[in-house]
VOPAGU-2260 file (C-alpha; in pm, 1 decimal, decimal comma):
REM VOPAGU-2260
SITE   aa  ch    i         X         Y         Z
SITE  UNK   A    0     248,5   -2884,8   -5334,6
SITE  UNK   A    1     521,3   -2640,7   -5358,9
SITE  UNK   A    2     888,7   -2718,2   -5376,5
SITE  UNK   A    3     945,0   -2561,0   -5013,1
SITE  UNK   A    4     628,7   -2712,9   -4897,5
SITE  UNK   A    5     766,7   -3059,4   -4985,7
SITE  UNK   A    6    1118,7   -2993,8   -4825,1
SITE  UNK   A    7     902,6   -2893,7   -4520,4
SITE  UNK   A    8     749,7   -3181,5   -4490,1
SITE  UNK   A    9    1007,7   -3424,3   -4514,9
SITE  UNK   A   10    1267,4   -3242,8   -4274,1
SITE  UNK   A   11     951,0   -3281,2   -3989,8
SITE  UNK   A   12     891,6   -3619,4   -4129,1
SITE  UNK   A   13    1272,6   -3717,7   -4058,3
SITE  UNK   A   14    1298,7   -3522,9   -3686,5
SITE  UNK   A   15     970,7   -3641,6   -3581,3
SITE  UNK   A   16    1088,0   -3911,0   -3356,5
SITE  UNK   A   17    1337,3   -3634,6   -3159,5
SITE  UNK   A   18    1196,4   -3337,5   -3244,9
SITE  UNK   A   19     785,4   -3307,8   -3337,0
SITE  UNK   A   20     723,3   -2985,0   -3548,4
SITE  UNK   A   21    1057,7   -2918,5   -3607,1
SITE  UNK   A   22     966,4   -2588,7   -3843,4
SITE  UNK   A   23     621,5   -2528,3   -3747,8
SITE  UNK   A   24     573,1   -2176,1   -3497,0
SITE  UNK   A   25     461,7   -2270,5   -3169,4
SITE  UNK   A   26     137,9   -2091,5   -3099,4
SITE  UNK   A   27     211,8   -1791,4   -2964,9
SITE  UNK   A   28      98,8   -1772,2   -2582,4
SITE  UNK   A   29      20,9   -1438,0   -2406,3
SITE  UNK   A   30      16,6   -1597,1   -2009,4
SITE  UNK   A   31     -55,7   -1946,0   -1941,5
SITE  UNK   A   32    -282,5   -2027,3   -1688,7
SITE  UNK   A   33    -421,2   -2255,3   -1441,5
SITE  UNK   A   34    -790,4   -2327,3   -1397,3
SITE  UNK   A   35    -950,9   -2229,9   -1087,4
SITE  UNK   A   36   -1196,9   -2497,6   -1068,5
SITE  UNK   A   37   -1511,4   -2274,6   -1114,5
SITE  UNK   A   38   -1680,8   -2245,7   -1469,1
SITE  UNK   A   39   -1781,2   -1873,1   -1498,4
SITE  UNK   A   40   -1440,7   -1721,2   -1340,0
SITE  UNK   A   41   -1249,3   -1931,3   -1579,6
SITE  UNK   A   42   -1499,9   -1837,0   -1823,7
SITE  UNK   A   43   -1435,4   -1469,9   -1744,2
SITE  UNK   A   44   -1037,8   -1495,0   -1706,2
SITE  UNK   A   45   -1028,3   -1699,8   -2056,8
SITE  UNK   A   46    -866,1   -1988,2   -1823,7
SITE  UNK   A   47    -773,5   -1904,9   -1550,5
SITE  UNK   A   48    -509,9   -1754,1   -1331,4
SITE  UNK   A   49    -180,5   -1649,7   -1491,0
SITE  UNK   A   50     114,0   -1857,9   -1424,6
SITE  UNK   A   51     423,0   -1747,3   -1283,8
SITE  UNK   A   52     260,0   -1396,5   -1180,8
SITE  UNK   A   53      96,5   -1214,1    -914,3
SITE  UNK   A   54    -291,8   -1240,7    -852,9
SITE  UNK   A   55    -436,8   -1022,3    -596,6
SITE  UNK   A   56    -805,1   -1106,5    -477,5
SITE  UNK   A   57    -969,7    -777,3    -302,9
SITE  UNK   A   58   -1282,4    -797,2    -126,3
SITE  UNK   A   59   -1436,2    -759,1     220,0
SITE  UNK   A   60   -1566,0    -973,5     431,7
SITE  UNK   A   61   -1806,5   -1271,1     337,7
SITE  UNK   A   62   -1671,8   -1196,2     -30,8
SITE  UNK   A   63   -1538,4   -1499,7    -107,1
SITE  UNK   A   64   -1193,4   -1456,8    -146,6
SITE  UNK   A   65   -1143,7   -1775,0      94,4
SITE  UNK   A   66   -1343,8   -2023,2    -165,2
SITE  UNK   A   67   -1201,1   -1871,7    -460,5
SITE  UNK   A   68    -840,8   -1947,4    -340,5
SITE  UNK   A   69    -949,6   -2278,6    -164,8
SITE  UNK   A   70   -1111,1   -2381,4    -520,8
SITE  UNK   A   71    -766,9   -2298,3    -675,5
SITE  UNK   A   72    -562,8   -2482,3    -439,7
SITE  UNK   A   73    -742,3   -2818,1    -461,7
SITE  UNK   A   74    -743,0   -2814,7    -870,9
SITE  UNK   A   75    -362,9   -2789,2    -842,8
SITE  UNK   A   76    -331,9   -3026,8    -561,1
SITE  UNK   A   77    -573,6   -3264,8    -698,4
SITE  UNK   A   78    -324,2   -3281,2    -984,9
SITE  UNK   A   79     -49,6   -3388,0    -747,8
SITE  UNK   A   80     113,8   -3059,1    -738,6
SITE  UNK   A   81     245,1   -2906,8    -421,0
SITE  UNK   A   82     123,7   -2583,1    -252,7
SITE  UNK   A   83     171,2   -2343,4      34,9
SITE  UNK   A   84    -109,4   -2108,4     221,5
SITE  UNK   A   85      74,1   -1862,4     470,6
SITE  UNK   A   86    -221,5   -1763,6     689,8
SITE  UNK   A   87    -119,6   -1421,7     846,6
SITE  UNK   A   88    -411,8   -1432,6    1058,5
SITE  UNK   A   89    -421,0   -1785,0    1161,1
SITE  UNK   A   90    -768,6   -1846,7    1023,5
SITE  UNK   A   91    -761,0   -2102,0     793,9
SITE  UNK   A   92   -1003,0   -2369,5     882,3
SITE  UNK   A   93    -848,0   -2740,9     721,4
SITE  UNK   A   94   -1172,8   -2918,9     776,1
SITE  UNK   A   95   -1327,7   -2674,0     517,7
SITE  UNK   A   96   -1009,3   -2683,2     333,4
SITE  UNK   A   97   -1015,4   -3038,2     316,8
SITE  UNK   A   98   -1405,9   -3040,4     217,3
SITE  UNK   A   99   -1366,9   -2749,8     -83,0
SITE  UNK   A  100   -1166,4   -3112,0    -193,4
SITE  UNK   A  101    -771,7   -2971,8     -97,6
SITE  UNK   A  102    -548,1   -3290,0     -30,7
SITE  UNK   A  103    -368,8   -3136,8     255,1
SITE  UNK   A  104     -62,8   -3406,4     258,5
SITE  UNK   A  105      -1,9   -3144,7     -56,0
SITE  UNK   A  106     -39,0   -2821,4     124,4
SITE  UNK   A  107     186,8   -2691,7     342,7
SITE  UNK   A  108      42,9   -2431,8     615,4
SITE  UNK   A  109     223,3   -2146,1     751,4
SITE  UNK   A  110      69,6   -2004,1    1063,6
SITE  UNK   A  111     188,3   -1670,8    1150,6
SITE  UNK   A  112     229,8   -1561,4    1472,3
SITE  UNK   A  113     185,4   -1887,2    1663,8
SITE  UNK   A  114     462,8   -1988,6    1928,8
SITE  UNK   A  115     307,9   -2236,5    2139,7
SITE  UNK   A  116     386,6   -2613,7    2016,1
SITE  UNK   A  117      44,3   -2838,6    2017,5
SITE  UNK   A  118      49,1   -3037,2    2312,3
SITE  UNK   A  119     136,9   -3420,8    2318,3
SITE  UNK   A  120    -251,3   -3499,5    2297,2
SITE  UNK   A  121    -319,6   -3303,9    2023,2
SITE  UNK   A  122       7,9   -3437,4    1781,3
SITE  UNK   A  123     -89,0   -3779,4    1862,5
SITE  UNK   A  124    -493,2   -3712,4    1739,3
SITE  UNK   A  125    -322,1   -3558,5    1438,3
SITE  UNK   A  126    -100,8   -3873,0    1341,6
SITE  UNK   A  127     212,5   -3799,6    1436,0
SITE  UNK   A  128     426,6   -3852,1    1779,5
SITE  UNK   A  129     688,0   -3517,1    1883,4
SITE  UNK   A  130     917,9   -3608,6    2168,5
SITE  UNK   A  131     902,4   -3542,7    2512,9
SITE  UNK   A  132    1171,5   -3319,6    2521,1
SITE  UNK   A  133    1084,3   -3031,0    2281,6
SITE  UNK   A  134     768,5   -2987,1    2574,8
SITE  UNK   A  135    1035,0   -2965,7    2831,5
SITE  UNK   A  136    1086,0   -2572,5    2924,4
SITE  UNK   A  137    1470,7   -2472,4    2896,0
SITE  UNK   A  138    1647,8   -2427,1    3208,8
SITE  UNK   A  139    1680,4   -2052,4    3318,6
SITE  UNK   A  140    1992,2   -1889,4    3262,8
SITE  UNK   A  141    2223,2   -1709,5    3544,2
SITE  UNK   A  142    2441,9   -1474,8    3518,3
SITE  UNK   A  143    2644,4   -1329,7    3172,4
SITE  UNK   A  144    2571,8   -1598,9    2910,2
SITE  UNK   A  145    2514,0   -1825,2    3182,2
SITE  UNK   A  146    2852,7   -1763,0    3350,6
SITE  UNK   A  147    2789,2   -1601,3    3714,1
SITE  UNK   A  148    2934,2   -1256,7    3629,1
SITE  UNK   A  149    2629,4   -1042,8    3624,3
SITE  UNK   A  150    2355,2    -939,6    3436,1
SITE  UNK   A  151    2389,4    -892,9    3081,9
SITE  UNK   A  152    2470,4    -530,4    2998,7
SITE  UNK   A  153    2171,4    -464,8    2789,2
SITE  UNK   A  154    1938,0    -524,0    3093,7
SITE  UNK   A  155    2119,3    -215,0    3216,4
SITE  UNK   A  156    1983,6      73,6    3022,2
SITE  UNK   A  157    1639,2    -104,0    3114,0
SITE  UNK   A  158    1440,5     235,2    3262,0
SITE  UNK   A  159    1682,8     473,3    3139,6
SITE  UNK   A  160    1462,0     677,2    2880,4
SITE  UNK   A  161    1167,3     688,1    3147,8
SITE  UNK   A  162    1430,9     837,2    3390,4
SITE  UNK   A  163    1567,0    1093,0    3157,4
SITE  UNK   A  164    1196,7    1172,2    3022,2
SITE  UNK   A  165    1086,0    1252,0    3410,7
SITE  UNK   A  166    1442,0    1445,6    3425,6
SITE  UNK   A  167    1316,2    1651,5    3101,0
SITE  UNK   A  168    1016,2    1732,7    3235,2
SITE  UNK   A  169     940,1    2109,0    3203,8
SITE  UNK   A  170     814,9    2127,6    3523,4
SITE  UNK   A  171    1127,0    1954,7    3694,8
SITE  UNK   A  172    1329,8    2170,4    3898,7
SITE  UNK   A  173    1704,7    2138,6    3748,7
SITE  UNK   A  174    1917,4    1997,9    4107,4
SITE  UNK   A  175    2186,6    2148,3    4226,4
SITE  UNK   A  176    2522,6    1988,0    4218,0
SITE  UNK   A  177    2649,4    2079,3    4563,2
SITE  UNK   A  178    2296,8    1948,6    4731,8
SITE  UNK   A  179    2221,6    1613,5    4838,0
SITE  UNK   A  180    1881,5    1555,3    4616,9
SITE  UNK   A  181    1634,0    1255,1    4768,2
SITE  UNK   A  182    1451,4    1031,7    4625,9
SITE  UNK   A  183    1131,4    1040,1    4520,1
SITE  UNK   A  184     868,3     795,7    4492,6
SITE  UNK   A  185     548,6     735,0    4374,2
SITE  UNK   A  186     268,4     578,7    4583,7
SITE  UNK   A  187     111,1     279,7    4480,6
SITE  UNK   A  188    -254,9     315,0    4407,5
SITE  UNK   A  189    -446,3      42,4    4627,8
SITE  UNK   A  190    -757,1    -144,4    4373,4
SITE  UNK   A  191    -974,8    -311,7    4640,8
SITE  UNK   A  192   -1266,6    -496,1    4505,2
SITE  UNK   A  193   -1601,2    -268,9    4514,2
SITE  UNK   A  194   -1364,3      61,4    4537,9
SITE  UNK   A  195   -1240,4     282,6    4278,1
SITE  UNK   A  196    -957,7     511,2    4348,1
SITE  UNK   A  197    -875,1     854,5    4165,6
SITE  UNK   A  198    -635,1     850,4    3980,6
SITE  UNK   A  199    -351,7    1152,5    4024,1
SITE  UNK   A  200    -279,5    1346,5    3712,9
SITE  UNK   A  201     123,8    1320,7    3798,7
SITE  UNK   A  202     104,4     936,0    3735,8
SITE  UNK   A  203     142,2     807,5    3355,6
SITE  UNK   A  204      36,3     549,9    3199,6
SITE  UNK   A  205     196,9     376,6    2917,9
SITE  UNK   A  206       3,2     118,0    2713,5
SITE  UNK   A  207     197,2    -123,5    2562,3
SITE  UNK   A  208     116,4    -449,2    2345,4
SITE  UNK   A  209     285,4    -763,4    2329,3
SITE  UNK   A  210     497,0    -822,3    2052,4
SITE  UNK   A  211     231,3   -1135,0    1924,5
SITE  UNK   A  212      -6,7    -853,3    1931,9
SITE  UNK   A  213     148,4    -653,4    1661,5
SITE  UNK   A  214      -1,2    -680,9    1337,3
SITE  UNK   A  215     325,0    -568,4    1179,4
SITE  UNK   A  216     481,6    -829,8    1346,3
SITE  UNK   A  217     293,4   -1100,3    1145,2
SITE  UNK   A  218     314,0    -970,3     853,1
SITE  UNK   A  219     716,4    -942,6     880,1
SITE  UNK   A  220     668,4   -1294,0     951,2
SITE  UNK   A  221     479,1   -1396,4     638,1
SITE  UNK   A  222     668,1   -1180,7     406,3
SITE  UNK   A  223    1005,2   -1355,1     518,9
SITE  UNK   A  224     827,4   -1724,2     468,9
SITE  UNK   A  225     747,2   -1567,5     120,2
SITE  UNK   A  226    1043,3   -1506,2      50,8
SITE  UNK   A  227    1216,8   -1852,2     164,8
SITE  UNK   A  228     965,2   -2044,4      -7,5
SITE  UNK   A  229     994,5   -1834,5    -357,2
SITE  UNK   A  230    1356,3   -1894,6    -324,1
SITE  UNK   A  231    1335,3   -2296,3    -233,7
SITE  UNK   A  232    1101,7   -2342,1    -535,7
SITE  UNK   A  233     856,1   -2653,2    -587,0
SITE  UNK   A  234     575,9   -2467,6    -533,1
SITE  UNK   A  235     261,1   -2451,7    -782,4
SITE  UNK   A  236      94,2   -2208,9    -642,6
SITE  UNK   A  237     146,7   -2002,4    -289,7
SITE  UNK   A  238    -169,7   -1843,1     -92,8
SITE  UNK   A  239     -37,1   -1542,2      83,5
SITE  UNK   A  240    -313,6   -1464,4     302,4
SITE  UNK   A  241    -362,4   -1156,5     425,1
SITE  UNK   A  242    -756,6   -1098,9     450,5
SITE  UNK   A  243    -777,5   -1074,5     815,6
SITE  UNK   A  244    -505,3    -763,0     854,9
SITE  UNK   A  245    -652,2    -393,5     814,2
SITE  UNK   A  246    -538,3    -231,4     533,5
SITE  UNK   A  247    -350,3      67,2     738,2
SITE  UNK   A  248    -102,2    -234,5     785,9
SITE  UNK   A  249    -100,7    -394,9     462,4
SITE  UNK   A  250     -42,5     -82,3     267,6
SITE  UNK   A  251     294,4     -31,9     471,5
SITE  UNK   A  252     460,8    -349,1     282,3
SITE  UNK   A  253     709,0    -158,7      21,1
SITE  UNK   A  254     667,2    -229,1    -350,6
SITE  UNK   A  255     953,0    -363,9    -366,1
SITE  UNK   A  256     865,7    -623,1    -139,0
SITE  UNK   A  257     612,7    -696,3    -454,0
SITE  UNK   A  258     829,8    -649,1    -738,4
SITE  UNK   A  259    1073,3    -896,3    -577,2
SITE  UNK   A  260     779,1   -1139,8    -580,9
SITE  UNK   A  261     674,6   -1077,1    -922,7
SITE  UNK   A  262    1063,4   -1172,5   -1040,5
SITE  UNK   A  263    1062,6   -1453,2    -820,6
SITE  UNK   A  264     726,9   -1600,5    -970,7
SITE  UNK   A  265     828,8   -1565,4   -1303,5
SITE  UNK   A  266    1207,3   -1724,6   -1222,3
SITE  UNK   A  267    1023,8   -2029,8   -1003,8
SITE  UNK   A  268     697,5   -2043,0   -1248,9
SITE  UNK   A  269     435,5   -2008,8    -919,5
SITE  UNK   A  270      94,6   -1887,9    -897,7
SITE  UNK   A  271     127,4   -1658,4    -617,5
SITE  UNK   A  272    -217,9   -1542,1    -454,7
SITE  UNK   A  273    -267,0   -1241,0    -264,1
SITE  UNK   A  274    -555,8   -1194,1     -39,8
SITE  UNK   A  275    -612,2    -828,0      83,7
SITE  UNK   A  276    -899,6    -595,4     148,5
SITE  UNK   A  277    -717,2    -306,6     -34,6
SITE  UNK   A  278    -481,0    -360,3    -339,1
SITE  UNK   A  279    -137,1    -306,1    -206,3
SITE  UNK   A  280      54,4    -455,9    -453,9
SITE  UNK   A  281     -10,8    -196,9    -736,2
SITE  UNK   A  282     158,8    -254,5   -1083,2
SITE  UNK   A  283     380,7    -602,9    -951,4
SITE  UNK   A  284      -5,6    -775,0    -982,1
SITE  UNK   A  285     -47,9    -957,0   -1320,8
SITE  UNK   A  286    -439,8    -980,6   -1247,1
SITE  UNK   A  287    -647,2    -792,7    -958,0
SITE  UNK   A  288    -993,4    -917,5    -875,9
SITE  UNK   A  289   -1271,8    -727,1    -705,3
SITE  UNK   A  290   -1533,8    -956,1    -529,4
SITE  UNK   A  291   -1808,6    -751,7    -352,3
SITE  UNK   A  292   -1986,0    -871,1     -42,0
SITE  UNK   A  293   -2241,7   -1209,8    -124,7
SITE  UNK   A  294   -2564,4   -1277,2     -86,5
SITE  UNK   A  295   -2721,4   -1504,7      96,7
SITE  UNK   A  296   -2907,1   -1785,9     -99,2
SITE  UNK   A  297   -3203,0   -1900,1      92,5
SITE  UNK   A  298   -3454,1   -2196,7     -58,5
SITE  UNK   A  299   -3687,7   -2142,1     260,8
SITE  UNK   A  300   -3744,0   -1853,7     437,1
SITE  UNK   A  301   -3530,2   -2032,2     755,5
SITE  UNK   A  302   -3287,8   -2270,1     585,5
SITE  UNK   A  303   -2941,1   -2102,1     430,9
SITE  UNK   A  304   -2830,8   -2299,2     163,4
SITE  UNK   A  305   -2550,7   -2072,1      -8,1
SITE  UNK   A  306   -2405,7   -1756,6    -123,4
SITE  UNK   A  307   -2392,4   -1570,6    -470,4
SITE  UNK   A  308   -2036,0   -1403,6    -522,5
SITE  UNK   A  309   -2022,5   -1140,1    -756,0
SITE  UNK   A  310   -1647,5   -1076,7    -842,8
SITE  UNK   A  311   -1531,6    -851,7   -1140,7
SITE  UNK   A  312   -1170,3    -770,4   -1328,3
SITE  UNK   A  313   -1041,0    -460,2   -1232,8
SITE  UNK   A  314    -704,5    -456,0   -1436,3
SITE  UNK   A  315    -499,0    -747,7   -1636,3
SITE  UNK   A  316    -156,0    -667,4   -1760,5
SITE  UNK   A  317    -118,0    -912,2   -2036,5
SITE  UNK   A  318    -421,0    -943,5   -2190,1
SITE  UNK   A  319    -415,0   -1008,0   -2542,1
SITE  UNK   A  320    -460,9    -738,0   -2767,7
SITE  UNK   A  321    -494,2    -701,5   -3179,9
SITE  UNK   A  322    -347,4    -394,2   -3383,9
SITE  UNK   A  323    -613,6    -441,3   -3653,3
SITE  UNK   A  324    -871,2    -100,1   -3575,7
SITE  UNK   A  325   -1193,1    -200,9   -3693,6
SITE  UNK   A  326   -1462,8     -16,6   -3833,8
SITE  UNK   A  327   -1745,6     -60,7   -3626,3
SITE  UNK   A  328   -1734,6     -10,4   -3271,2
SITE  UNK   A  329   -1623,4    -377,3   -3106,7
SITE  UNK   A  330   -1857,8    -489,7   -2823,7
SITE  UNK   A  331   -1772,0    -450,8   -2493,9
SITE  UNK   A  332   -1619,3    -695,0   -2308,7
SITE  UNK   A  333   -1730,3    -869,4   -2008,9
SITE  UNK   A  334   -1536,7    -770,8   -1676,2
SITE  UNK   A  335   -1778,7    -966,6   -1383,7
SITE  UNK   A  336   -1867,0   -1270,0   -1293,6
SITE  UNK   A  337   -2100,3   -1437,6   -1042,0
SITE  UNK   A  338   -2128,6   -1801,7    -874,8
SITE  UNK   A  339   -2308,4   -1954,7    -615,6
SITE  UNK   A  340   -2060,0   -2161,6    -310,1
SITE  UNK   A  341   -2374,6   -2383,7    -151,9
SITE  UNK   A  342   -2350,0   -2556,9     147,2
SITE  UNK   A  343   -2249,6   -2907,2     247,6
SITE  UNK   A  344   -2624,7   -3020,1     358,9
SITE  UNK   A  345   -2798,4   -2944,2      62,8
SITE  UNK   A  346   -2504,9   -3145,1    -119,9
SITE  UNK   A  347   -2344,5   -2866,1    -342,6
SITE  UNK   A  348   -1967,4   -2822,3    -287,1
């Protein structure tokens, strides 16, 4: 053994007890990553998902995008880390959640777009109690603020663009100032049941949606719980759900909305999850997965007992790569995976 070797040796020796390989290189690590809990997508991922990064999971319908990220969530959970699944689309199902093997005292679930508070039936068969007066509705308030001096002067301008839009009207007939104008109305169409009515071409009709119904609106929503929770911290991993909105609405979130994200996930070190049917999130994703549509698995000709998910890599940022050029061309690498999700009666998980 070499002089330097020696010295080596005894300086870890000494500042074992405080310090273990004091002077030896920690192994150099591209990403680290968490296991997803099924053998050939870990197999194909060489672990996992990346760590403090963006993963987005693209697929349609029946893909399997919902048992990939439920299979994700219960590894970490099971581990007795804590996790968050904002469900834009309120579809989320906890019994299956519960039976892909999630503990869900470690999940917490965001549902977007939901304003009505469960009943006091339904928090008592859930195992918790909500007083009586949070189902009380709040008393209606007169006046300015509740003072008695009026309406409010916002409620004012209520009608005004339809007025001046009828007033704009190319074929209205500008009034004269020195001429008493009268009023016009419209006549109420009368629906009686078994008649139908024309209706006049003069009378418009303006469709409008609630704001619940809004797609936008949801996402706004989840984007803003995003961001709280990315800023709180404590989260392993968060599920950002987003399957169930088209992507004409998904592609409107900025990329900066993702880049944000991607700094927050590296600052906070969570596995953040994003579930689309178009990639939105462009070069802020660490990892983007393409699952096609599965196949049904059928033992009998009447009995379903599964489906096989095909899913494949469509772009990793960090992979690892070597600067040595070989000679021969290398093989190609292996970008797609398949595995079979079988249902709870035939006793497959």
């Amino acid at each position: 053994m070499s002089t330097a070797s020696a010295l080596r040796a005894q300086i870890e020796a000494a500042l074992a007890d405080r310090i273990p390989s004091a002077l030896t290189p920690a192994p150099r690590v591209i990403r680290p990553v968490a296991p997803t809990g099924i053998a050939s997508v870990d197999a194909l991922l060489e672990g996992g998902l990346p760590i403090g990064a963006i993963t987005e999971v693209v697929g349609p319908e029946c893909s399997g995008r919902t048992s990939l990220a439920l299979s994700f969530v219960a590894r970490i959970t099971q581990e007795g880390k804590v996790c968050a699944w904002i469900d834009v689309s309120n579809a989320l199902d906890p019994q299956s959640a519960a039976g892909q093997g999630v503990d869900l005292n470690s999940l917490l679930w965001v549902r977007c777009g939901v304003s009505s508070a469960p009943s006091a039936s339904q928090a008592e068969s859930h195992g918790f109690t909500v007083p009586g007066k949070y189902f009380e509705p709040k008393p209606a308030i007169q006046g300015l603020h509740g003072g008695g001096c009026g309406p409010h002067p916002r409620g004012e301008v209520k009608g005004l663009s339809d007025a001046v839009g009828d007033f704009l009207r190319p074929d209205a007939i500008a009034p004269r100032c020195a001429e008493a104008q009268p009023k016009m109305r419209r006549e109420k169409e009368i629906f009686e049941t078994g008649e139908l009515h024309p209706v006049p071409q003069s009378t418009k009709f303006i469709q409008r949606t609630t704001h619940s119904g809004k797609p936008w609106s949801k996402i706004d929503q989840a984007l803003r719980v995003t961001d709280l929770l990315l800023q709180a911290g404590g989260f392993a991993a968060i599920v950002l759900d987003m399957a169930g909105v088209a992507p004409e609405y998904a592609s409107r979130v900025p990329l900066a909305t993702w880049f944000r994200y991607r700094a927050a996930a590296e600052r906070s070190q969570a596995s953040i999850l994003l579930l689309t049917q178009h990639p939105c999130a462009r070069s802020s994703a660490a990892l983007l997965l393409r699952l096609e549509q599965g196949h049904a698995l059928k033992h009998e000709p009447t009995v379903f007992t599964g489906i096989e998910h095909h899913i494949e890599v469509s772009r990793e940022r960090f992979k690892p790569e070597s600067n040595v050029i070989p000679l021969r061309k290398p093989p190609k690498s292996v970008t797609n995976a398949t595995w079979h999700s079988s249902n709870a009666w035939i006793g497959g998980s």
